[in-house]
C-alpha positions as CSV (number, residue, x, y, z in Angstrom):
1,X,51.6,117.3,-14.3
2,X,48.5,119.1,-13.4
3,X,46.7,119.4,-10.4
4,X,43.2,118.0,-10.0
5,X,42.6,119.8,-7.1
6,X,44.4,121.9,-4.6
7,X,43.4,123.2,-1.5
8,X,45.5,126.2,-0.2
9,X,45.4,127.3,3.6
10,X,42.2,126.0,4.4
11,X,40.7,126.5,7.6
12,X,37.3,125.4,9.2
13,X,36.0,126.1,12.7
14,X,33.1,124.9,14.7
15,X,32.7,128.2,16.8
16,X,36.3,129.5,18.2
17,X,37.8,125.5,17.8
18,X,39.7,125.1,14.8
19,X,38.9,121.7,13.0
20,X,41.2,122.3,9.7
21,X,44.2,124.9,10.9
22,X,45.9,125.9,7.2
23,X,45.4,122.4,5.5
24,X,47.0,122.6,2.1
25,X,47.6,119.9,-0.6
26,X,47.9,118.7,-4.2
27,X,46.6,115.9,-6.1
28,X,47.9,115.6,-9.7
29,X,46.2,114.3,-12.6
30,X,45.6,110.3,-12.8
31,X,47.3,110.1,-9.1
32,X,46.3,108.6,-5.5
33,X,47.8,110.7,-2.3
34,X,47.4,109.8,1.2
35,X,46.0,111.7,3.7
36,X,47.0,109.9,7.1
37,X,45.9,110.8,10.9
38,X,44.7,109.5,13.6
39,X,41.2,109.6,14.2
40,X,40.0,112.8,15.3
41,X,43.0,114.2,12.8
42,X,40.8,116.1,10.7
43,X,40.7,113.8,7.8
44,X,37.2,113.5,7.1
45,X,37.0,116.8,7.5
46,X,38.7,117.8,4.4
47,X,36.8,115.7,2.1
48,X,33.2,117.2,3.7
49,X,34.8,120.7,3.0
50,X,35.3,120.0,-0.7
51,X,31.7,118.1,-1.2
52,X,29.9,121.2,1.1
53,X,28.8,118.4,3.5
54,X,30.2,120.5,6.6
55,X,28.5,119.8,10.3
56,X,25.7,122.9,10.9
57,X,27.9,124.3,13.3
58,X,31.3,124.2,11.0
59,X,32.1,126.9,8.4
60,X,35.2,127.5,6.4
61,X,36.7,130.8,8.0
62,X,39.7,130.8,5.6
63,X,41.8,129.3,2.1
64,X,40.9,128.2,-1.0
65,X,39.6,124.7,-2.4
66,X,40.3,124.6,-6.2
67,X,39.0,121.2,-8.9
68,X,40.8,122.0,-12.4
69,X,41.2,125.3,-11.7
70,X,37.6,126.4,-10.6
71,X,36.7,127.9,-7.2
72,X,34.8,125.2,-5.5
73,X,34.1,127.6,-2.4
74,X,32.8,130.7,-4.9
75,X,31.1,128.0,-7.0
76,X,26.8,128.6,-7.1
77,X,25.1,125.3,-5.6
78,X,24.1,124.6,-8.8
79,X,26.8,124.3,-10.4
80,X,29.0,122.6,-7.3
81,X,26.1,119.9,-7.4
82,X,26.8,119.2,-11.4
83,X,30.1,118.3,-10.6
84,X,29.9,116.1,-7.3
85,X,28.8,112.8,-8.1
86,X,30.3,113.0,-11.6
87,X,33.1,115.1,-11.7
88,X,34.3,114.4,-8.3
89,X,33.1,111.4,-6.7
90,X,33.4,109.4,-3.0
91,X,33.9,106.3,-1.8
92,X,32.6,106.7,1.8
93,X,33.5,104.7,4.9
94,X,30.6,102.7,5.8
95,X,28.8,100.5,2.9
96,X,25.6,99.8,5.4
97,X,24.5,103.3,5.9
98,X,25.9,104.5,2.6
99,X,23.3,103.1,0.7
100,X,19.9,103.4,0.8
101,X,18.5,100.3,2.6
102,X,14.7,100.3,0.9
103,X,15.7,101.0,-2.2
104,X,17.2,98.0,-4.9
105,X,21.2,98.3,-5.7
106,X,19.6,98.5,-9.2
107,X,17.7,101.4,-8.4
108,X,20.4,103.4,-6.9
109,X,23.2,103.4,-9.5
110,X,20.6,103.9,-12.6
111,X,19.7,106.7,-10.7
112,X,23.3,108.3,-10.6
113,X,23.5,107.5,-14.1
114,X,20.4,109.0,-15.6
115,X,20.5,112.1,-13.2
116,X,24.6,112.7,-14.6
117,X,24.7,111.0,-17.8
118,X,21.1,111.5,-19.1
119,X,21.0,107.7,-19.8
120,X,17.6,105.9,-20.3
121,X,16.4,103.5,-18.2
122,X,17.3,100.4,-20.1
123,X,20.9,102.0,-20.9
124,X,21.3,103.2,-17.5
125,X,20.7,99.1,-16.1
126,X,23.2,98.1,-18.9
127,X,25.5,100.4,-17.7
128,X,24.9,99.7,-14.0
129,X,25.5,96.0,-14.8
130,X,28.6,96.7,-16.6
131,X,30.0,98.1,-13.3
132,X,29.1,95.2,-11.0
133,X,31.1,93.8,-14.0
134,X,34.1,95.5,-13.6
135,X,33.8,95.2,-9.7
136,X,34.3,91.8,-9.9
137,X,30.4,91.0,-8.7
138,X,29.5,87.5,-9.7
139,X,25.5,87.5,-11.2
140,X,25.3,91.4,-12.1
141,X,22.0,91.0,-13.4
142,X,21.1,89.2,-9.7
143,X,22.9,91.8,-7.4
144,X,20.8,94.6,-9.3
145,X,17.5,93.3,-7.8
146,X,18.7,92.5,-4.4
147,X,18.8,95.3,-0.9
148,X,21.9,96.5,0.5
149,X,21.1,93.7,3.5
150,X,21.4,91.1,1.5
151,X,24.9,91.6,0.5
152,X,28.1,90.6,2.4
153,X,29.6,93.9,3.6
154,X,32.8,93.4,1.0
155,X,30.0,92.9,-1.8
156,X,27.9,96.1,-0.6
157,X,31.8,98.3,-0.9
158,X,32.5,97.0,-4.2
159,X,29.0,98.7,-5.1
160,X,29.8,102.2,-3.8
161,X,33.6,101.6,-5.5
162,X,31.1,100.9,-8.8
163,X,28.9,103.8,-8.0
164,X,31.9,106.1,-7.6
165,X,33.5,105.4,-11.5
166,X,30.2,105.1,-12.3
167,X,30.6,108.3,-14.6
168,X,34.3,108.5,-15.0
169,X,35.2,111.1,-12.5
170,X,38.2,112.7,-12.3
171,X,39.0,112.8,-8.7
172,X,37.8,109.9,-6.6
173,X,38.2,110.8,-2.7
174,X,37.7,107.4,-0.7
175,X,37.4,108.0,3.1
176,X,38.8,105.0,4.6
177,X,37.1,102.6,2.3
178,X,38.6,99.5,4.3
179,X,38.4,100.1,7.4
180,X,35.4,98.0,8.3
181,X,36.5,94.9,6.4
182,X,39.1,91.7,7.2
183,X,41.9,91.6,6.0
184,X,41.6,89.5,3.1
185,X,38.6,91.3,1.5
186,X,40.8,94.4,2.5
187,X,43.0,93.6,0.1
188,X,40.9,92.6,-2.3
189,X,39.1,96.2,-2.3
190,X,42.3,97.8,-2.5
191,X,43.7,96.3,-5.2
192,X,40.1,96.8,-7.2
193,X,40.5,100.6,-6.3
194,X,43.4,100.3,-8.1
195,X,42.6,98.3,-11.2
196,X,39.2,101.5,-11.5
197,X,42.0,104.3,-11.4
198,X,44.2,102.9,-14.0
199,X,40.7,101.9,-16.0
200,X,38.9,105.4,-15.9
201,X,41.8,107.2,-15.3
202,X,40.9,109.0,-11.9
203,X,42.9,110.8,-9.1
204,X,42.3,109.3,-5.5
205,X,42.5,111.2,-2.0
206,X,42.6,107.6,-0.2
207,X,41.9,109.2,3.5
208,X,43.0,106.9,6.4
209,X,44.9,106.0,9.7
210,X,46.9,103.0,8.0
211,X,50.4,103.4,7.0
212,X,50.4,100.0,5.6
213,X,47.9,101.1,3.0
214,X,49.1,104.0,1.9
215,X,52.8,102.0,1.4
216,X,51.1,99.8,-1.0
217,X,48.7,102.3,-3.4
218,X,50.0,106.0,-2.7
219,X,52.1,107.9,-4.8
220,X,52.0,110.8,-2.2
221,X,51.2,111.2,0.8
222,X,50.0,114.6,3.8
223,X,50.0,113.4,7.6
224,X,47.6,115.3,9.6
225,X,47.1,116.1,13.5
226,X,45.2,117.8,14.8
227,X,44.0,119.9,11.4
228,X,47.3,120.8,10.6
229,X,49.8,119.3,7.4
230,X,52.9,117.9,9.4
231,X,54.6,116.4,6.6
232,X,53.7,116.3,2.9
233,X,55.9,114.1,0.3
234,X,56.5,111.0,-1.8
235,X,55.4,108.3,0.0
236,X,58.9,106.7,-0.4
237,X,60.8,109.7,1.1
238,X,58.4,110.3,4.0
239,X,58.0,106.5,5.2
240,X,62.1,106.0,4.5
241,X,63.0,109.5,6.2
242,X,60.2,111.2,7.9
243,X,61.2,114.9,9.1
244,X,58.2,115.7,11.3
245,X,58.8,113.4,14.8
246,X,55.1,112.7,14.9
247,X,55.3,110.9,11.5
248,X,58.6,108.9,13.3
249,X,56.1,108.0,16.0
250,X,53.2,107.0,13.8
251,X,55.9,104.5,11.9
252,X,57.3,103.4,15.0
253,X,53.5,102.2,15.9
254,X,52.7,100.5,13.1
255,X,52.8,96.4,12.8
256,X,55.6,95.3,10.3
257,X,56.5,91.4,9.7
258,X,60.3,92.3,9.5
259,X,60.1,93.5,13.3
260,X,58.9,91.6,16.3
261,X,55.7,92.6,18.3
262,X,58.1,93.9,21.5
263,X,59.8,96.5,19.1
264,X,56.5,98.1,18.7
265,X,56.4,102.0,20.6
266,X,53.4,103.9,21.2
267,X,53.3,107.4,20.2
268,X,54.3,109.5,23.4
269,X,52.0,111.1,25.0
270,X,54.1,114.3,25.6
271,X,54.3,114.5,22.0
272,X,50.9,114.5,21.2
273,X,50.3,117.1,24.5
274,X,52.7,119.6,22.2
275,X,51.2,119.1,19.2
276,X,47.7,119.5,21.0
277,X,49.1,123.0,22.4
278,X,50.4,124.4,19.4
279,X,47.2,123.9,17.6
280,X,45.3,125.8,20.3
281,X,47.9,128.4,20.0
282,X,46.8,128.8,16.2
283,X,43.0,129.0,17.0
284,X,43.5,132.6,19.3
285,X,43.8,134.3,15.4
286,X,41.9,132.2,13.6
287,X,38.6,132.9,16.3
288,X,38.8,136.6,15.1
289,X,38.4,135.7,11.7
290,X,34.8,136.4,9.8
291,X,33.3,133.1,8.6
């Protein structure tokens, strides 16, 4: 199987503090890999780095970042923006700010359309009620004329999952798409991210803190601390027999209905103080490095 994208020894930095220290990963073709941390992990990180959306302060110091086999990091803007949006698309995090409140959900996915499809207008609202279609939105042809605040927040996330297969990307990175949702329409979303991958056929980077999510829709999964891979693997082997003992900790941590509340173990803090400290011990070479 191919790889969509890969990202080899990447590292990012925000003056001499490393943010990424030598993140690297795969995602095949038509798959959807984990990316787990706690917050603070780096995981958002990684996604800003391959759409260019780094922090002012942040530059990538080191590695490469590679989408069916082209340079994303050598790309020319140009070219980079062709791709994101159509070729490489994002679910982001937060469905209130993600979308432009003054502007009609209409509006905002005909625009994506006609900008990367060249659609007309009247094809372009077709289409864009076709999606709210597929999304499961009840009254397309309603939704289109209505503001992000008049939609229930699970409504406003099934429009960004819409706009993301909108033009039938090939890699689909969602950054914690749930994590501001119950649990019901949690489960909901995830199950309709997975019905759009088998339907347009896109990889997913599913970025987020819950084990319990990436047991039920990852093939694959990389834990992060701290900007740095600890473990990388099928999601089977590394939830069944983690190596790394931060992974042990994380799984030790997390809720399970086969095990009472009582059995539940925080991750130790002298763990996370070693972690902490080798990380710092990377960032003494990776300061002298030219951005």
């Amino acid at each position: 199987m191919s790889a969509v994208l890969t990202i080899d020894n990447l590292h990012v930095a925000i003056g001499a503090a490393g943010v990424l220290r030598g993140v690297s990963l795969r995602v095949e073709a038509g798959e959807v890999r984990g990316l787990v941390g706690e917050s603070g992990a780096g995981k958002s990180m990684v996604g800003r780095a391959i759409f260019g959306l780094l922090p002012a302060r942040a530059a990538i110091t080191a590695g490469r970042v590679q989408f069916e086999g082209r340079d994303l990091l050598g790309m020319a803007n140009k070219a980079r923006r062709d791709l994101l949006g159509r070729r490489i698309a994002l679910i982001p995090q937060d469905p209130m700010t993600s979308l432009n409140p003054v502007r009609r959900i209409g509006a905002q996915i005909t625009a994506v359309l006609q900008l990367h499809l060249k659609l007309s207008k009247r094809a372009a609202l077709d289409r864009a009620a076709e999606l709210l279609t597929e999304v499961a939105i009840r009254d397309p042809a309603g939704v289109l004329n209505l503001y992000p605040h008049e939609l229930s927040g699970g409504m406003r996330q099934r429009v960004l999952i819409a706009l993301a297969f909108a033009c039938d990307p090939a890699l689909v990175i969602a950054d914690e798409p749930t994590t501001a949702l119950d649990v019901t329409v949690q489960r909901q979303v995830l199950q309709l991210v997975e019905r759009m991958r088998q339907r347009h056929g896109a990889a997913i980077l599913f970025v987020t803190h819950d084990l319990g999510v990436v047991a039920k829709i990852c093939r694959s999964m990389t834990v992060l601390h701290a900007g740095r891979v600890l473990e990388d693997g099928p999601t089977t082997e590394v939830l069944v027999k983690p190596h790394h003992a931060y992974t042990r900790a994380l799984l030790a941590a997390t809720p399970r209905a086969d095990r009472p509340a009582d059995a539940l173990k925080p991750v130790p803090p002298a763990l996370i103080e070693s972690l902490w400290a080798e990380a710092h011990r990377l960032d003494q070479p990776a300061a002298g490095r030219p951005a």
